[in-house]
C-alpha positions, 0 to 999 in steps of 0.5 A, a space after each residue: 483488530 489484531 492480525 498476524 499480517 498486514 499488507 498494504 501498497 501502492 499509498 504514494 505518499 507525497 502526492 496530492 490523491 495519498 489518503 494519509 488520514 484514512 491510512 492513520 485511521 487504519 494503522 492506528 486501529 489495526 495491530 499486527 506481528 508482520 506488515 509488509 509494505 508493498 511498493 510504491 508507499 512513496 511516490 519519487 515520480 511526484 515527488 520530482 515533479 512538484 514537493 508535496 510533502 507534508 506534515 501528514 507524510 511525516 506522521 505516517 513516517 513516524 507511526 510505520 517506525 513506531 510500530 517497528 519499535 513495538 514488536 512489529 517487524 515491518 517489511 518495505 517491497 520497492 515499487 517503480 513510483 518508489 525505486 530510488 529504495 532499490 539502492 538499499 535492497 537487503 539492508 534496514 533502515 530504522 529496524 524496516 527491512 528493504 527488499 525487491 520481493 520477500 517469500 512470506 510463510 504463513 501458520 499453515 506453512 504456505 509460502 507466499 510470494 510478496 512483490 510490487 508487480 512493476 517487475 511484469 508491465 512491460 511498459 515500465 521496462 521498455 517505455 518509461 515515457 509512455 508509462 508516465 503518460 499513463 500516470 499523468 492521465 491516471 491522476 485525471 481520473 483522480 482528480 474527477 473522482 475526488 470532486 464527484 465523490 465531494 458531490 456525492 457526499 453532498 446528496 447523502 450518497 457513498 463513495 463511488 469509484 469512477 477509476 474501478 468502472 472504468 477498470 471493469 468496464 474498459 476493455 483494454 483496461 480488463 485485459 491488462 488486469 487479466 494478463 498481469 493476473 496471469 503473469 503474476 500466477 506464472 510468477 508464483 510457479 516460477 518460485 514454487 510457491 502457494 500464492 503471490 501477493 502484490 500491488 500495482 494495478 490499484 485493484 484489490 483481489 483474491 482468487 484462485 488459478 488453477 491452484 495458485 491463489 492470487 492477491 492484490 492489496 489494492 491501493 490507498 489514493 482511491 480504494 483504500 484497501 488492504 489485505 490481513 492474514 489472521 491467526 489460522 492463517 485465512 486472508 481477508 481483503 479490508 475495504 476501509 472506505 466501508 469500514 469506516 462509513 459504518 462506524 459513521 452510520 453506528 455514531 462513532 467518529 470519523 478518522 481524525 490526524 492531529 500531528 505526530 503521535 506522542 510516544 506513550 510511557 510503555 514504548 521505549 527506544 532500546 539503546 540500540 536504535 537512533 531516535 525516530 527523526 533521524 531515520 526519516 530519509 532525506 527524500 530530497 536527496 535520494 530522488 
């Protein structure tokens, strides 16, 4: 599909739950003129942790550079998981510019605030400990979620999210999400714009308070969602587990990676550019 805007958050590349096939699969049938990265797109807190980087990180590295090469003009919005690129807010790295939020116009002049959202937990600014205990206990529920989803698949059955019920269904779970919804339409009020388009709390959503509207791009370690503006500027959210179940379902096949992709005759570097690899960051000296 070929869409004006893309975003997409939250994909915590290098550790062990990022879906990098499914977001290849997405990347490399969706096109669009403008893709915002929306925080947290490498995970620095894992990273530190424990190095588990792969090839399949480096090829969505390279696929991201290549569609900025290709007339795509890519935006990346650092999330907390991810702020050692705070350093190189509003500058550009590959042609990728760097930012802490961007304003988005869409065609029907609206403006959209596009930021992470880490900006308004209060735990990420006044208890870091407690917020890592948080992450570490999320990568848990994680780690059930993948062997009961491996098990459900067995019996024939869809994915399933233990995470999303327990978001919806957990009391202290849903006011957190409604208070960070509130704050975040506060947010857009602050800056007199239409809406605010974020990440962070991993669950994807659109509605509109009070007329504001409000958007989450989800994430892609479990929901693996996104959000695409089209031409007439109406947004969508892209649920990619279902899309690509029902290309399964129609006899098509399933996401494939086999390495980094060969450029094609018609994508040549302008001279003004460095080649692809020499703008993969050193990850290891920045975290």
């Amino acid at each position: 599909m070929n869409y004006r805007t893309i975003w997409i958050s939250d994909v915590h590349l290098g550790s062990r739950h990022a879906q990098t096939e499914l977001l290849l699969d997405f990347l490399r049938e969706n096109e669009c003129r403008h893709l915002y990265l929306v925080g947290d797109i490498v995970d620095g807190w894992e990273l530190k942790r424990r190095w588990l980087w792969n090839s399949e990180s480096n090829t969505v590295v390279q696929k991201l550079l290549r569609k900025q090469r290709n007339n795509t003009r890519v935006t990346y919005i650092h999330g907390n998981h991810d702020e050692f690129l705070q350093q190189f807010a509003g500058l550009s790295v590959g042609g990728v510019r760097i930012a802490e939020h961007a304003i988005h116009i869409g065609p029907d002049r609206k403006r959209y605030l596009v930021i992470h959202g880490h900006q308004l937990d209060g735990l990420v600014h006044f208890n870091r400990l407690l917020e890592r205990v948080g992450s570490r206990l999320y990568d848990v529920i994680l780690e059930l979620n993948t062997h009961f989803n491996r098990l459900r698949r067995r019996l024939g059955f869809g994915y399933w999210s233990v995470s999303a019920y327990l978001k919806h269904n957990t009391k202290s779970a849903v006011r957190y999400i409604t208070q960070f919804e509130d704050a975040m339409i506060q947010l857009a009020r602050k800056h007199r714009v239409h809406g605010v388009i974020c990440g962070h709390i991993h669950r994807a959503e659109q509605r509109n308070v009070r007329g504001i509207r409000y958007l989450n791009c989800g994430d892609w370690v479990e929901s693996c969602t996104a959000l695409a503006e089209d031409y007439d500027g109406v947004i969508h959210i892209l649920h990619w587990h279902e899309h690509v179940a029902k290309r399964a379902a129609a006899g098509r096949d399933g996401p494939k990676v086999t390495g980094p992709e060969p450029p094609t005759p018609s994508e040549q570097v302008p001279s003004r550019h460095r080649p692809v690899e020499e703008f993969q960051p050193d990850l290891a000296g920045l975290l």
